[in-house]
MDTraj code that builds the backbone (N, CA, C; nanometers):
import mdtraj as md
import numpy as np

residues = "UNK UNK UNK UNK UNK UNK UNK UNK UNK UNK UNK UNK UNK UNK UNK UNK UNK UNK UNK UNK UNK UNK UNK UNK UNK UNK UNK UNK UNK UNK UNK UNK UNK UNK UNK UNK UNK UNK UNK UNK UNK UNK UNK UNK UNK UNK UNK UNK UNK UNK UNK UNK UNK UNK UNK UNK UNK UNK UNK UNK UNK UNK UNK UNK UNK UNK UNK UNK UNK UNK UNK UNK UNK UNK UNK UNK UNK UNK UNK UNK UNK UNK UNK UNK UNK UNK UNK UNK UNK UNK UNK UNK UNK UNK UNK UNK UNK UNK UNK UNK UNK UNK UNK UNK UNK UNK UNK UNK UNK UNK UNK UNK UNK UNK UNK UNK UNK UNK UNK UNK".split()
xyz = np.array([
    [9.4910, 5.4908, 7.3105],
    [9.3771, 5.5764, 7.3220],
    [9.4263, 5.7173, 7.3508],
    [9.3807, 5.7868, 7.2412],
    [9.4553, 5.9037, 7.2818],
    [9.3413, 6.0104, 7.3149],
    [9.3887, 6.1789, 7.3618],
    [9.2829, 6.2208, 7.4158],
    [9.2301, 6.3507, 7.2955],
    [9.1032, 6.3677, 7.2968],
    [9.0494, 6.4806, 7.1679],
    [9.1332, 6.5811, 7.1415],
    [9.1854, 6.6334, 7.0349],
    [9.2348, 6.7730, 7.0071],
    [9.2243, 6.8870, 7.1166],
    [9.0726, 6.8994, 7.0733],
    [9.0067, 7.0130, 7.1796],
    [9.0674, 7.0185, 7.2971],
    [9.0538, 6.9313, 7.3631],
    [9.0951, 6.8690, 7.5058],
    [9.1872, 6.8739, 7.5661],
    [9.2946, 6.8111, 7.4473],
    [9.4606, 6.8652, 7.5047],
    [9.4742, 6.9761, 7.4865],
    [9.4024, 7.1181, 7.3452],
    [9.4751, 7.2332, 7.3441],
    [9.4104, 7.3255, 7.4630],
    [9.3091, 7.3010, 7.5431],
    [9.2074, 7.3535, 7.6178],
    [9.3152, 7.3357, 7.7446],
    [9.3660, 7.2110, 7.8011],
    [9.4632, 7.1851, 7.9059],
    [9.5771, 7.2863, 7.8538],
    [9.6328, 7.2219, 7.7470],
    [9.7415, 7.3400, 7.7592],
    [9.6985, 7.4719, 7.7344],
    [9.6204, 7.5645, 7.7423],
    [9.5669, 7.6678, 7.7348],
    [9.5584, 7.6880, 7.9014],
    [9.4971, 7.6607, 7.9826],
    [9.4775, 7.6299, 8.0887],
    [9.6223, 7.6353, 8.1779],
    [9.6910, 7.5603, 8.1571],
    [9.8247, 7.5381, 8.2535],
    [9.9207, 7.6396, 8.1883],
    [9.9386, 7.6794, 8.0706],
    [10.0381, 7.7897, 8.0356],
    [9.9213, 7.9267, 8.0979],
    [9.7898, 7.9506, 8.1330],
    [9.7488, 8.0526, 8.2152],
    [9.7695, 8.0524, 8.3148],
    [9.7991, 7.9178, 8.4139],
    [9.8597, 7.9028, 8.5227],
    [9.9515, 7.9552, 8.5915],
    [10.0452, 7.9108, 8.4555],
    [10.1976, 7.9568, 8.4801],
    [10.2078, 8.1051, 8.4487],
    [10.1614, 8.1492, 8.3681],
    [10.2065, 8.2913, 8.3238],
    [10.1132, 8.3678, 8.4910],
    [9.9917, 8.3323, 8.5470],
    [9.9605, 8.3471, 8.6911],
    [10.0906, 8.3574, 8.8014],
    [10.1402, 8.2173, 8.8010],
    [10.2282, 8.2514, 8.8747],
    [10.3655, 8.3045, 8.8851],
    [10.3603, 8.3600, 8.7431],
    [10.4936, 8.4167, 8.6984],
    [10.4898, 8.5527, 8.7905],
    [10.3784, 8.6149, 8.7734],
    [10.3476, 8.7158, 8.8464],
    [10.3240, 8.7604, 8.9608],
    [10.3927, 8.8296, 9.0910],
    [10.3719, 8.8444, 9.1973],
    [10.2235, 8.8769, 9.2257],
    [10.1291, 8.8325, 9.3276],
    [10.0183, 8.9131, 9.2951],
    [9.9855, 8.9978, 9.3867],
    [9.9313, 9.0942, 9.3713],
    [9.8770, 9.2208, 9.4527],
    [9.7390, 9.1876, 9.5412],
    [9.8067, 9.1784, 9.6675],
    [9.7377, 9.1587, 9.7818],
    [9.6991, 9.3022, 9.8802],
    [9.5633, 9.2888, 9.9044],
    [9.5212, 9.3902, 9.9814],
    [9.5457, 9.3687, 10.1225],
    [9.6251, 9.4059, 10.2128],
    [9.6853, 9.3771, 10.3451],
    [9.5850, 9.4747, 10.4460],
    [9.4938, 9.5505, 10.3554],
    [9.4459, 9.6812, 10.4477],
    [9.3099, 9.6081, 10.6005],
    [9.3233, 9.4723, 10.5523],
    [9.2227, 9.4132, 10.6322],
    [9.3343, 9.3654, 10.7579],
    [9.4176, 9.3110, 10.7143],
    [9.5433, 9.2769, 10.8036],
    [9.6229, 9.3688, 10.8752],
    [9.6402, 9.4864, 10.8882],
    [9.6223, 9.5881, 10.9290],
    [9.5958, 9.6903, 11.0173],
    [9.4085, 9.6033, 10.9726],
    [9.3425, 9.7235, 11.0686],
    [9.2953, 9.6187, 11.1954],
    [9.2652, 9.6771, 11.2862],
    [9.1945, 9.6080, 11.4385],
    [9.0775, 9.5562, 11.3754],
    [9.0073, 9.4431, 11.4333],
    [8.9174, 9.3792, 11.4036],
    [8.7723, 9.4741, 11.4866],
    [8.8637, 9.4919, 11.5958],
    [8.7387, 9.5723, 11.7067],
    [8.7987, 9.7047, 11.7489],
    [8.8086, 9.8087, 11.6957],
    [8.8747, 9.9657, 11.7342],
    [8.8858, 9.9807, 11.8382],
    [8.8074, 9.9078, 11.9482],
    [8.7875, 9.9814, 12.1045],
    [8.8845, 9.8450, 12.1571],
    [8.9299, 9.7617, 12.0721],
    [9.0101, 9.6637, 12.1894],
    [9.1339, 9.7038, 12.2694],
    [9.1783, 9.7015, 12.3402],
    [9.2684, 9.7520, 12.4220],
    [9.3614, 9.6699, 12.4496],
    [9.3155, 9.5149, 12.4158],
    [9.4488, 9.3561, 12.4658],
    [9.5026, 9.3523, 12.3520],
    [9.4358, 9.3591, 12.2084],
    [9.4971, 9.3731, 12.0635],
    [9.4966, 9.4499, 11.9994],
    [9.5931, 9.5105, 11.9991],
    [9.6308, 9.6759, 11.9441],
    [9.6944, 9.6513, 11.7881],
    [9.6647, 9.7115, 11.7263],
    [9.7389, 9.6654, 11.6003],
    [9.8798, 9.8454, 11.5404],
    [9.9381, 9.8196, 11.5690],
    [10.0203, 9.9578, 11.5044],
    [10.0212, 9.9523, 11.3731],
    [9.9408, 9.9938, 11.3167],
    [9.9050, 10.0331, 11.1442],
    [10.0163, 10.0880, 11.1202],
    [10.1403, 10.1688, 11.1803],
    [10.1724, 10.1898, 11.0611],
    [10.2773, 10.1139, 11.0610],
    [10.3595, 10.0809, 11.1125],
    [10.4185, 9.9707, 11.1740],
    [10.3943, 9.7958, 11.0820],
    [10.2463, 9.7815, 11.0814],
    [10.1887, 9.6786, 11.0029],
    [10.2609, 9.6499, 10.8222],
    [10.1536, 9.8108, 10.8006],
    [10.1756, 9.8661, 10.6442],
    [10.3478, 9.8486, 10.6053],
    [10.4353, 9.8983, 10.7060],
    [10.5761, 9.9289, 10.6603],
    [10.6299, 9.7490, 10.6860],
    [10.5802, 9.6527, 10.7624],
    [10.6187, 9.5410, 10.7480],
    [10.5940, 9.5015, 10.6246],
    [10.4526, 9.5210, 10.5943],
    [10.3954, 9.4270, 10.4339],
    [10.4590, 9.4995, 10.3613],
    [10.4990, 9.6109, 10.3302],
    [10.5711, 9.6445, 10.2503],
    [10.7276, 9.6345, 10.2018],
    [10.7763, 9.5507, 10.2598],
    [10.9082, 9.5209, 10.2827],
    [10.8903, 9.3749, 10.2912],
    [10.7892, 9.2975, 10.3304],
    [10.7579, 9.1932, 10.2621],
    [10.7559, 9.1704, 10.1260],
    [10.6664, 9.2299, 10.0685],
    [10.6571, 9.2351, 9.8836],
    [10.7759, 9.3150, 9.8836],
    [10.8484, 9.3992, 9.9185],
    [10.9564, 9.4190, 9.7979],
    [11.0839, 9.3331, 9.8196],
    [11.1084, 9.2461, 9.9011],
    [11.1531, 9.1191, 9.9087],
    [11.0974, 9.0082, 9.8383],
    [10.9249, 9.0220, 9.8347],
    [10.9057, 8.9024, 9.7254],
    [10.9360, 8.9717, 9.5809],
    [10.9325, 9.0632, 9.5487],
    [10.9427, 9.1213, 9.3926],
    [11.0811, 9.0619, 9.3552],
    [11.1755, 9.0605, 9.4312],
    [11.2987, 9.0437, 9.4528],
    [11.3322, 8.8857, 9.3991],
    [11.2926, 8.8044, 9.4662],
    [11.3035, 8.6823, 9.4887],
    [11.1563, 8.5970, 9.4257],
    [11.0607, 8.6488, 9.3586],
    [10.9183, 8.5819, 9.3478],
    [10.9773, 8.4608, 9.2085],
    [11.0928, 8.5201, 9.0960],
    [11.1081, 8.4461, 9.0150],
    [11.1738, 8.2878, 9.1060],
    [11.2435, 8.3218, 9.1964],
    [11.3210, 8.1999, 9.2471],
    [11.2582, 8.0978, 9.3077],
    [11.0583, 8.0855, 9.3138],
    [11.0648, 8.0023, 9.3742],
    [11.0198, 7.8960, 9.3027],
    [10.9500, 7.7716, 9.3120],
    [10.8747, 7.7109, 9.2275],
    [10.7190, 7.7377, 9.2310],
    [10.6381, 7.7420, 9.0578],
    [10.5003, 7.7966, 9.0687],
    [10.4617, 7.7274, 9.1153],
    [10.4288, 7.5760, 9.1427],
    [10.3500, 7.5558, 9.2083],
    [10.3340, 7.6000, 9.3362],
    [10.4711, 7.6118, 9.4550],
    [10.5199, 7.7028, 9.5945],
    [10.4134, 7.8323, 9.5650],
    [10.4354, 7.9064, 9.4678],
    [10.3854, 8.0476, 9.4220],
    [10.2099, 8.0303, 9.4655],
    [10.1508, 7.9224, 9.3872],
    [10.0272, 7.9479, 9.3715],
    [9.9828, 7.8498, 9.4776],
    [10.0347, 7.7941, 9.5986],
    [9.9855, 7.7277, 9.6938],
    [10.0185, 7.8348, 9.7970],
    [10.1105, 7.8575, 9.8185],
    [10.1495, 7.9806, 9.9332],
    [10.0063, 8.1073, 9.9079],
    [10.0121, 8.1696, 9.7831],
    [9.9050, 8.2576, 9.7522],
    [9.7843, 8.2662, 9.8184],
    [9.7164, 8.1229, 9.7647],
    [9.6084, 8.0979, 9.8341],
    [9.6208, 8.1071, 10.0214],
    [9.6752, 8.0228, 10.0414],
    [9.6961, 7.9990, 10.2072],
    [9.7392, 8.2068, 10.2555],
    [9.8266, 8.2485, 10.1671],
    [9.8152, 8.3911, 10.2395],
    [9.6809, 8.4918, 10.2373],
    [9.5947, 8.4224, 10.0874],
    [9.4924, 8.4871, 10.0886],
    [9.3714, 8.4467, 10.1774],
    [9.3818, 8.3150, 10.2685],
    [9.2487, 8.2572, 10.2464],
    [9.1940, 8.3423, 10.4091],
    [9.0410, 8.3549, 10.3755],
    [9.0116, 8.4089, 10.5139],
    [8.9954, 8.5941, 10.4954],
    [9.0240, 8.6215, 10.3758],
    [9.0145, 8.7583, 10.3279],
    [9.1043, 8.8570, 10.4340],
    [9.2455, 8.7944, 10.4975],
    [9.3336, 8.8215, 10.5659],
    [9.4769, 8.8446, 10.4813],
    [9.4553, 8.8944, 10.4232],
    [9.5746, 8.8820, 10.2785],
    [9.7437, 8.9432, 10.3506],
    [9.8063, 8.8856, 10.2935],
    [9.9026, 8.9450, 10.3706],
    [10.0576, 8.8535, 10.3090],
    [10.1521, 8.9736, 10.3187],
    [10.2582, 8.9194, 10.2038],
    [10.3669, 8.8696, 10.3129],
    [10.3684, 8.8894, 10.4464],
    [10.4181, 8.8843, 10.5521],
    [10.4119, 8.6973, 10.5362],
    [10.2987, 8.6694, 10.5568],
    [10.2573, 8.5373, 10.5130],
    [10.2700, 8.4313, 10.4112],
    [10.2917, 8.4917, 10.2942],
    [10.3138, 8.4787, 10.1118],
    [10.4876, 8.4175, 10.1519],
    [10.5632, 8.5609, 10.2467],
    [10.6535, 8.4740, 10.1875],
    [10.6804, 8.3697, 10.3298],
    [10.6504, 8.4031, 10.4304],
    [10.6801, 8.2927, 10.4974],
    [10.6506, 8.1319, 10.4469],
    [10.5373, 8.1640, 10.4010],
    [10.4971, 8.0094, 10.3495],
    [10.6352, 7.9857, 10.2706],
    [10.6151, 8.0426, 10.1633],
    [10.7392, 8.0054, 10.0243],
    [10.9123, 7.9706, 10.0829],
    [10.9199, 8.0418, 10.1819],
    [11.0439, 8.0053, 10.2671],
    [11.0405, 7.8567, 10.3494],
    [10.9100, 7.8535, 10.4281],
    [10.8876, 7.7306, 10.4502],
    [10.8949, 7.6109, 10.3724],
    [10.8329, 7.6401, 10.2529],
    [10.8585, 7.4896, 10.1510],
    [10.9692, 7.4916, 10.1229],
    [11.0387, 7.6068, 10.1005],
    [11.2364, 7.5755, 9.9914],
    [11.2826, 7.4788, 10.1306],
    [11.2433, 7.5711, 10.2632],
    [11.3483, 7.4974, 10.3829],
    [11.3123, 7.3463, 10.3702],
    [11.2034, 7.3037, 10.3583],
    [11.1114, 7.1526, 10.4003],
    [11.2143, 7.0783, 10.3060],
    [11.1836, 7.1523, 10.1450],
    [11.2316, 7.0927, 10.0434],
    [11.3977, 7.0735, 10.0482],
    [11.4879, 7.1550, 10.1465],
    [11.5946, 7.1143, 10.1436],
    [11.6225, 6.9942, 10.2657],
    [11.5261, 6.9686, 10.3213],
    [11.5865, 6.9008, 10.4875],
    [11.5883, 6.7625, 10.3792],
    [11.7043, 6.6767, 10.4645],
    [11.7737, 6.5476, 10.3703],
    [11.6331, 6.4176, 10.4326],
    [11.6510, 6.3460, 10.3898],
    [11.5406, 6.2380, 10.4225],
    [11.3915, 6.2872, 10.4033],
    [11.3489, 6.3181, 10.3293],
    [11.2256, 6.3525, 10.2937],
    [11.1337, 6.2580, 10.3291],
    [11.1713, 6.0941, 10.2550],
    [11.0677, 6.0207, 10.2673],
    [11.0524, 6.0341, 10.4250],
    [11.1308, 6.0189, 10.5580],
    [11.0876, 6.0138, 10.6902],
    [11.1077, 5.8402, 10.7049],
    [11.2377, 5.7937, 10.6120],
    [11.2397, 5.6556, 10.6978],
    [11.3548, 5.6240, 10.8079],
    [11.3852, 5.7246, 10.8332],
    [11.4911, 5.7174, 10.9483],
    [11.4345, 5.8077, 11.0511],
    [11.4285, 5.7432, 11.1630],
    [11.3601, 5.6798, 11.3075],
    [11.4531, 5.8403, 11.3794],
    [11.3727, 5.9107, 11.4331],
    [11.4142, 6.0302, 11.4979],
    [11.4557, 5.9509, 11.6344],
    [11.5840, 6.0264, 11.6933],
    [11.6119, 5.9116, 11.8443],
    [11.5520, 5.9126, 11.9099],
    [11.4916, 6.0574, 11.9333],
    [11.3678, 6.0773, 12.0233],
    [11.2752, 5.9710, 12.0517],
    [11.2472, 5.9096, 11.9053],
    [11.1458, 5.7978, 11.9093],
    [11.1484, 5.7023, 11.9842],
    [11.0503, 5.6012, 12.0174],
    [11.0428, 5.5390, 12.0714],
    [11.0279, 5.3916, 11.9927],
    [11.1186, 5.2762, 11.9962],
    [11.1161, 5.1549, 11.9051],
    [10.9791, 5.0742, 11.9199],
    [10.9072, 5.0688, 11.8456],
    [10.8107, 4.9312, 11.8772],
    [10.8034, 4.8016, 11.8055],
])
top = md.Topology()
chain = top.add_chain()
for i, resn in enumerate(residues, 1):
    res = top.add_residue(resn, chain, resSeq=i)
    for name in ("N", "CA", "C"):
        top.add_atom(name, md.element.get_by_symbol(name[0]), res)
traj = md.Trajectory(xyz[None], top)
């Protein structure tokens, strides 16, 4: 049983837009991340410029490195840096660093018993 013409060229239409998506670094507005939520707070101070010159040295580290990771990493990290209209590349790449590290630690599946553990 195979699946309609339409259907498969519509998927692959679809997933090569994907990919050519995540080929591309994307341009995140950080100006919300940034700024103070409440101007008059005095316990959370935000140093804007300080902020701006971090995210910016964020992305030009991801421009750097955005081909090296895997798209799917690309377009799951994205979201999670975007979600919450808190955008922020500070975040983008931490995530993407986080999965290569996860993805290198040995025993993935988790069937060897940390000593810590406790036997039952």
């Amino acid at each position: 049983m195979g699946f309609p013409i339409r259907t498969t060229v519509i998927a692959a239409a679809s997933l090569a837009g994907a990919t050519a998506l995540a080929a591309e670094l994307p341009a995140l507005d950080v100006s919300r991340t940034c700024t103070p939520i409440n101007a008059g707070d005095k316990i959370f101070t935000i140093d804007r410029d300080r902020c701006f010159k971090t995210e910016r040295e964020a992305r030009e580290e991801l421009v750097r490195e955005w081909s090296s990771f895997p798209a799917a990493d690309q377009t799951l990290c994205t979201r999670t840096a975007t979600v919450g209209g808190m955008e922020s590349y500070v975040h983008l790449i931490t995530c993407l660093e986080m999965r290569r590290a996860a993805a290198r630690l040995p025993d993935r599946a988790m069937t060897v018993r940390p000593a810590a553990l406790p036997k039952y």
